[in-house]
Each structure stands twice: as C-alpha cells, then as structure tokens.
C-alpha positions as CSV (number, residue, x, y, z in Angstrom):
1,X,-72.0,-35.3,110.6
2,X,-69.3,-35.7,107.9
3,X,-70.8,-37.6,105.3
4,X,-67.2,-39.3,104.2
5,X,-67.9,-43.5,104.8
6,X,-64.6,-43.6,107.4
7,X,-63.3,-46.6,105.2
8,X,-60.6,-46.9,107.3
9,X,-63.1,-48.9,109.9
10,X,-64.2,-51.9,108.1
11,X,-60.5,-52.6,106.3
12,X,-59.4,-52.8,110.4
13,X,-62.6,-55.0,112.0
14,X,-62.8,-57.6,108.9
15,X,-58.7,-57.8,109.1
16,X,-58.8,-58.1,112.9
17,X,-61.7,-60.7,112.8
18,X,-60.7,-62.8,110.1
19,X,-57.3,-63.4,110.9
20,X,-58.4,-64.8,113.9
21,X,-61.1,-67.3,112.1
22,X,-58.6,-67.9,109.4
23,X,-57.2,-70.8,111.3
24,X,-60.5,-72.2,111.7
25,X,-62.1,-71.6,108.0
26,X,-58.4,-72.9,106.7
27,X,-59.0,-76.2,108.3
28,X,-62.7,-76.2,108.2
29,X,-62.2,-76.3,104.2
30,X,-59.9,-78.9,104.4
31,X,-56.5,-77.5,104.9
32,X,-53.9,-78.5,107.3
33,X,-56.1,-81.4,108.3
34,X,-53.0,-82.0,111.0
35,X,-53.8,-79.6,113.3
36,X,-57.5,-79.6,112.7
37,X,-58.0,-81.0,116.5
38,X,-55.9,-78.4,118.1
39,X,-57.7,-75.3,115.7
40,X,-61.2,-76.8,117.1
41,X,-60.2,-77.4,120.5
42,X,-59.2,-73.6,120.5
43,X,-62.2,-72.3,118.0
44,X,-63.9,-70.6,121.2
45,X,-61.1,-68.6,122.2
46,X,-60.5,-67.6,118.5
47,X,-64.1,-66.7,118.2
48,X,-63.8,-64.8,121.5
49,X,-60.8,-62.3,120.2
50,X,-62.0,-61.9,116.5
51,X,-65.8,-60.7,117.6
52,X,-64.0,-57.6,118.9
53,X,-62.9,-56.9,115.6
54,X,-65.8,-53.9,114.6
55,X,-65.0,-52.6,118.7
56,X,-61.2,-52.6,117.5
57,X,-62.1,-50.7,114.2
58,X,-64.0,-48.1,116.1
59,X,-61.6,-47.3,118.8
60,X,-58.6,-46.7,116.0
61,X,-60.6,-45.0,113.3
62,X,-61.7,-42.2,116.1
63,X,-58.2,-42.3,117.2
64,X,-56.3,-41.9,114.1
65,X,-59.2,-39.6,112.9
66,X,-60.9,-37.7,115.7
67,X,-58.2,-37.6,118.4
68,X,-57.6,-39.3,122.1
69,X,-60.2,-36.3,123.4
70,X,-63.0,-37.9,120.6
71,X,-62.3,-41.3,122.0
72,X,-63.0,-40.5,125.6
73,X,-66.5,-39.4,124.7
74,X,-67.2,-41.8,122.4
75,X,-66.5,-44.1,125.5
76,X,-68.3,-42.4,127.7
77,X,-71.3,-42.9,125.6
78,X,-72.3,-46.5,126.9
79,X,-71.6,-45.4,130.4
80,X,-75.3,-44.5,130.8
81,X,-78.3,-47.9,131.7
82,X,-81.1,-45.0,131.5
83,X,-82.5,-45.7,128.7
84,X,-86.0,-45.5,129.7
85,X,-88.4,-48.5,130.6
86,X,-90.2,-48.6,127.6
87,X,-86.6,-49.5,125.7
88,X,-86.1,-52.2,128.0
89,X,-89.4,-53.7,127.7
90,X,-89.1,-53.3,123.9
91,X,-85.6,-55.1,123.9
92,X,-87.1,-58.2,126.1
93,X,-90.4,-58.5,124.8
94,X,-90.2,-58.2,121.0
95,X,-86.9,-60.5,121.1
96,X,-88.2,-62.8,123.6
97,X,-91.9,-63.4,121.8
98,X,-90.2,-64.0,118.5
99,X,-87.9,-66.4,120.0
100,X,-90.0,-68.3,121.7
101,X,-93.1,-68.4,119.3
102,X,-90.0,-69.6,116.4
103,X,-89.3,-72.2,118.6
104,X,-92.1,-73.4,119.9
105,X,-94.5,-73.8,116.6
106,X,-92.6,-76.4,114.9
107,X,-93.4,-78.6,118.1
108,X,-97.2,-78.1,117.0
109,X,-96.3,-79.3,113.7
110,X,-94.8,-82.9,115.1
111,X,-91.0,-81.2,114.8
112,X,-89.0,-82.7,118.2
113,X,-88.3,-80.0,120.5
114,X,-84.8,-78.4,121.1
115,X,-83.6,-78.7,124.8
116,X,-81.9,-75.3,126.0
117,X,-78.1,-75.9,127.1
118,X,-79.1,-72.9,129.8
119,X,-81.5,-75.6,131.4
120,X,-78.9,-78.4,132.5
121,X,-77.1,-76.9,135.3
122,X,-77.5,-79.0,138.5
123,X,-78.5,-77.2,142.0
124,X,-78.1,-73.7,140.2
125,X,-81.7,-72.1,139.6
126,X,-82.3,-71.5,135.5
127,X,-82.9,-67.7,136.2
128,X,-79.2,-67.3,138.1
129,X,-77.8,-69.2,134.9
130,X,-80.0,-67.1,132.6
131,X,-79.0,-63.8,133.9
132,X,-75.0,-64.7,134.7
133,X,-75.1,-66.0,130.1
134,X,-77.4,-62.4,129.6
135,X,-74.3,-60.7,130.7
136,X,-71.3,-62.5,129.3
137,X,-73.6,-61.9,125.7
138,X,-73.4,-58.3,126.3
139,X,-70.0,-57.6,126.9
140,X,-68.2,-60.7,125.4
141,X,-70.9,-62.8,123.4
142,X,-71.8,-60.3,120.5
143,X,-73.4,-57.4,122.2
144,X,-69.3,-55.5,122.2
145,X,-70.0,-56.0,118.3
146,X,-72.1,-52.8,118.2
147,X,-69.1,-50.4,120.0
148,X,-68.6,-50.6,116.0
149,X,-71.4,-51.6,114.3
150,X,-74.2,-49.6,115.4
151,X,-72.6,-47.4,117.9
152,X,-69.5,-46.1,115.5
153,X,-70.3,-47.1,111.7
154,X,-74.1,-46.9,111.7
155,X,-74.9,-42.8,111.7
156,X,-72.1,-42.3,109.0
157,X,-74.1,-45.0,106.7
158,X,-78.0,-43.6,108.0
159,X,-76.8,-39.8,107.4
160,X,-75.8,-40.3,103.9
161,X,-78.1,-43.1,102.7
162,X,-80.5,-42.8,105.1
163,X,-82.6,-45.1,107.4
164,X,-83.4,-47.6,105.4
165,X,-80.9,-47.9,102.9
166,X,-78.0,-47.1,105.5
167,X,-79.1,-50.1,107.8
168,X,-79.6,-52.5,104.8
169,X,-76.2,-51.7,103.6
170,X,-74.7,-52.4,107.1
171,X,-76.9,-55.7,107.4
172,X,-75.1,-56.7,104.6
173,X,-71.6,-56.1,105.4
174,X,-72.4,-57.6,108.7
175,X,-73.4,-61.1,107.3
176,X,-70.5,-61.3,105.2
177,X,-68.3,-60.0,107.9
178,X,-69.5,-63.7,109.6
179,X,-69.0,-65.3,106.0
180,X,-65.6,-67.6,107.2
181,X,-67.7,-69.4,110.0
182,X,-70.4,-71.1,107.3
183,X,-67.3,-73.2,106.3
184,X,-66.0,-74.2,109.7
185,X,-67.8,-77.6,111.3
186,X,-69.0,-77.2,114.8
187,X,-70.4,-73.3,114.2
188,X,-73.9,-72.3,114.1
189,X,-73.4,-70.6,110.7
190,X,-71.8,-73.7,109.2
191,X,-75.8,-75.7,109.6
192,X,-77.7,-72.8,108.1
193,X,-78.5,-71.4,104.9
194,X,-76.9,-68.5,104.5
195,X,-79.8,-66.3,102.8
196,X,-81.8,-66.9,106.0
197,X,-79.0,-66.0,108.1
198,X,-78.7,-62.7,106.0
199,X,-82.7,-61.9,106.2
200,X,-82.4,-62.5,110.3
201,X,-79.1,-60.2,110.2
202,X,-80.9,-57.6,108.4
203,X,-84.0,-57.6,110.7
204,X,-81.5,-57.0,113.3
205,X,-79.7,-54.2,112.4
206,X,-82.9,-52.7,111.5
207,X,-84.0,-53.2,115.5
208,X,-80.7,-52.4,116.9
209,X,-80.5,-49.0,115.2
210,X,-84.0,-48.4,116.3
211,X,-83.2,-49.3,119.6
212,X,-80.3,-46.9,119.9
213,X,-82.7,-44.3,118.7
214,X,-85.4,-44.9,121.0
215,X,-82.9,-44.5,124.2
216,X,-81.7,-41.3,122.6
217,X,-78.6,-42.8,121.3
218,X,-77.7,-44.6,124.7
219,X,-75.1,-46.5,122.6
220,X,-75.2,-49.1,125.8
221,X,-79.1,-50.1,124.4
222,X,-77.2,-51.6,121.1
223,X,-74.8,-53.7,123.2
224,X,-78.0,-54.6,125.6
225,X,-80.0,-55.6,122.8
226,X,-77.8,-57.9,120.8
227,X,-76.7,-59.8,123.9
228,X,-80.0,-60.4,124.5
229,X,-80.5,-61.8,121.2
230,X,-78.0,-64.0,121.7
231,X,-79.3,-64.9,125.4
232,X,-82.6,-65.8,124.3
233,X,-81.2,-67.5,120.8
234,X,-79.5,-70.1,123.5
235,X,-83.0,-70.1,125.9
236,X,-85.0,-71.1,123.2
237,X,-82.8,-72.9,120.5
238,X,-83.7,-72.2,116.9
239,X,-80.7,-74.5,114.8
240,X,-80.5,-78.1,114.7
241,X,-76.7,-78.9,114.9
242,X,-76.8,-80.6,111.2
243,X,-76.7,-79.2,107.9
244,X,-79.3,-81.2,106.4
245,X,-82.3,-80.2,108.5
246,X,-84.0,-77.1,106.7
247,X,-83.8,-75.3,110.3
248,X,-87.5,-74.3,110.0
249,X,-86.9,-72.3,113.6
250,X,-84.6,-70.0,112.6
251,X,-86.3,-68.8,108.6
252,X,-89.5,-68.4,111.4
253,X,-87.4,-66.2,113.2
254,X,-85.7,-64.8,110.6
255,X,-89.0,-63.7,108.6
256,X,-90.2,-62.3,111.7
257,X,-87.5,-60.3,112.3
258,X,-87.0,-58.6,108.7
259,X,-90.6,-57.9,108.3
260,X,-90.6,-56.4,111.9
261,X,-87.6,-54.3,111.7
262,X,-88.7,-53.3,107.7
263,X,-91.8,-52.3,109.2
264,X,-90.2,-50.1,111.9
265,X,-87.6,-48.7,109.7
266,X,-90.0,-47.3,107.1
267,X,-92.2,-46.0,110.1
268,X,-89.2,-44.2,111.5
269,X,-88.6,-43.1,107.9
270,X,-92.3,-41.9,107.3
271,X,-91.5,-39.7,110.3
272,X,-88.2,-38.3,109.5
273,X,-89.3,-37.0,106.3
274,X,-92.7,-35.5,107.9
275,X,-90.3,-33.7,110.3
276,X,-87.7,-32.3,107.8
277,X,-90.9,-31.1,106.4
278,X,-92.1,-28.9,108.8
279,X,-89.0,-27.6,109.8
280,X,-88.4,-26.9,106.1
C-alpha cells in the first residue's frame, strides 16, 4: 500500500461532521441563545447526519483517488458476517465484561446504580429491545464511523507508522474529531473529562483495528464492534448526566480499555516483527 497519508480524507469527514454540530456547539457556547430550543430539539438529527462524516470521507477520497471500480470493492468489503466465531465472541465478551464490571463496582463502593434506558419498555421483552438498539448502533449509531476510520484511513496510518503508533495517531484524531460535542449541554461528551474520554477512544481503536485483523479484514467486524460498544455503553450506563460527578464508571472503563488494547497492540506488534524476521 501507498504510503502517502490520503489528506484529502480527514479535510472531507471533520468538514462534513462539524458543520453539522456547528449549530449545536455555536449555541452550546452561548451564541444565538434565540434559537437554542429549536438547535436542541433538532441535536439528534444533527448528530445523526454528521456521524457519517469519516463514511462520507472514505467514499470521495476512493472516488476522486482510486476510481468508481475501487469504490465498488471497497463496498463490497463489509458484505461478508463470516468472521469466524471466535471474533464474535471476542467482540461480546471483552466489551460486554468491561462494561458491566465498570458499572457495576462503584455500586460496591456505596455509588447509586445507573438504570439502563434499554430496560423501560413496557410489554416488549429487554432482549427484543436490546437486539432492535444493537442494530441501529451498527449502521446508524457509530458503528458506520469505521467505513472511514478503521475500514478506509487505518492501514494507510498502521503501514507507515505502524501498529502501535498508527492506531494511537488515529485515536487521537478521533477524539478531537468529537471535540464540538464537550461544549454542547445535553451530550455525553459535554459531562466527562475529556482526557478520560481520549484514553477510552484510544483503547478503542486499538480493539477495533485488532478486530478487523482477526476476521481477516472483514471490514463489517469494525462496524459490528463499535455498535456494540455503543449497545452495551447504553445496557450498562457508565456517565452520570452532570458535569460535576467525577464519572468514576467511565475512567474504570476507560483504563480498562487502554491497558487492554495497549496490551494487544504491542502483542500484535511482537508478532509482526518476529514474522518480517523470518521471512527476511
């Protein structure tokens, strides 16, 4: 793979993303405080279109670079579900155990549980309400992030930085890519410190990318994997909804997740290098 960063993809996604939360982050510091009622009322639907933004920056930078022929096999690249069972027990087990055990131990410590919204659905079973959310995270509720992030962007930065460096680089990006919704009242971001939000980011994209490798680049695993994040970040609620708590769920969760996904990326490192090795 050309080692040449495709600039061309991050100008597009943070352009298409934060026009569409600049209505929110303009009233959210203060501005326009006249149509602050109407920019809440609509901050779903804003969210909704500007989380497309790294799928929208993918899609045109293989167009414009690589041709209509390119795109159609990027696409056809999360066409395929066989990823193998032991991807899919990875993706619910590891997320699912550090979710719950983040938000369950503060209870032991006298901390006030945190009531899932997925639980308070009259005469529908939790599991059909689970499973109907699991899939709106995957193609609408983060998980279409990583058509860019980790399906498009993500070998360019690991082949010329490498594994570890490559994913930290894109960890980074991808927390400041979020960086209008800490200012805008109402958003998860806007009740938590934004260095913990960065560590849990980075732990992420460590996992993800790992993920994607383990289903031999099934880019379909990435979009899987972050929407259940997302799924079992609502099942077993790690933020308080104010500012002043110190949100001792989510560093947990956070912590776990970066030394996790370290661990695995300097593993998959270890290995890399002992295969370039022998082959040498």
């Amino acid at each position: 793979m050309n080692k040449n960063i495709p600039i061309r993809f991050f100008i597009i996604t943070f352009i298409w993303t934060w026009v569409f939360f600049a209505p929110m982050f303009l009233v959210g510091i203060g501005l326009f405080p006249e149509y602050k009622n109407i920019i809440f009322e609509l901050n779903e639907i804003f969210k909704a279109i500007a989380v497309f933004g790294p799928a929208v920056g993918a899609i045109v930078s293989i167009y414009t670079l690589n041709g209509k022929d390119q795109l159609k096999k990027y696409i056809s690249l999360f066409l395929s579900v066989k990823f193998g069972i032991k991807v899919w027990v990875f993706i619910f087990s590891i997320i699912g155990i550090f979710c719950f055990i983040s938000w369950y131990i503060p209870e032991l410590l006298g901390f006030p549980r945190l009531e899932s919204s997925l639980m308070g659905f009259n005469n529908i079973p939790v599991i059909f309400v689970v499973i109907i959310f699991w899939i709106i995270c995957i193609l609408f509720g983060g998980g279409q992030e990583e058509i860019g992030w980790r399906g498009y962007i993500m070998p360019f930065l690991e082949n010329k930085h490498g594994l570890i460096v490559g994913s930290l680089i894109l960890g980074i990006i991808w927390t400041f890519w979020h960086l209008p919704l800490f200012f805008v009242p109402g958003n998860i971001q806007n009740n938590i410190n934004f260095f913990c939000y960065m560590l849990l980011v980075i732990g992420l994209s460590y996992f993800f990318s790992w993920i994607i490798s383990l289903s031999k680049n099934k880019l379909l695993s990435g979009l899987v994997a972050h929407g259940t994040v997302n799924m079992f970040f609502e099942l077993f609620p790690q933020v308080v909804n104010d500012a002043n708590n110190p949100q001792t769920r989510l560093w947990i969760l956070s912590i776990m997740m970066f030394l996790f996904g370290s661990v695995i990326v300097i593993i998959r490192t270890i290995k890399q290098k002992n295969q370039n090795i022998k082959t040498v």
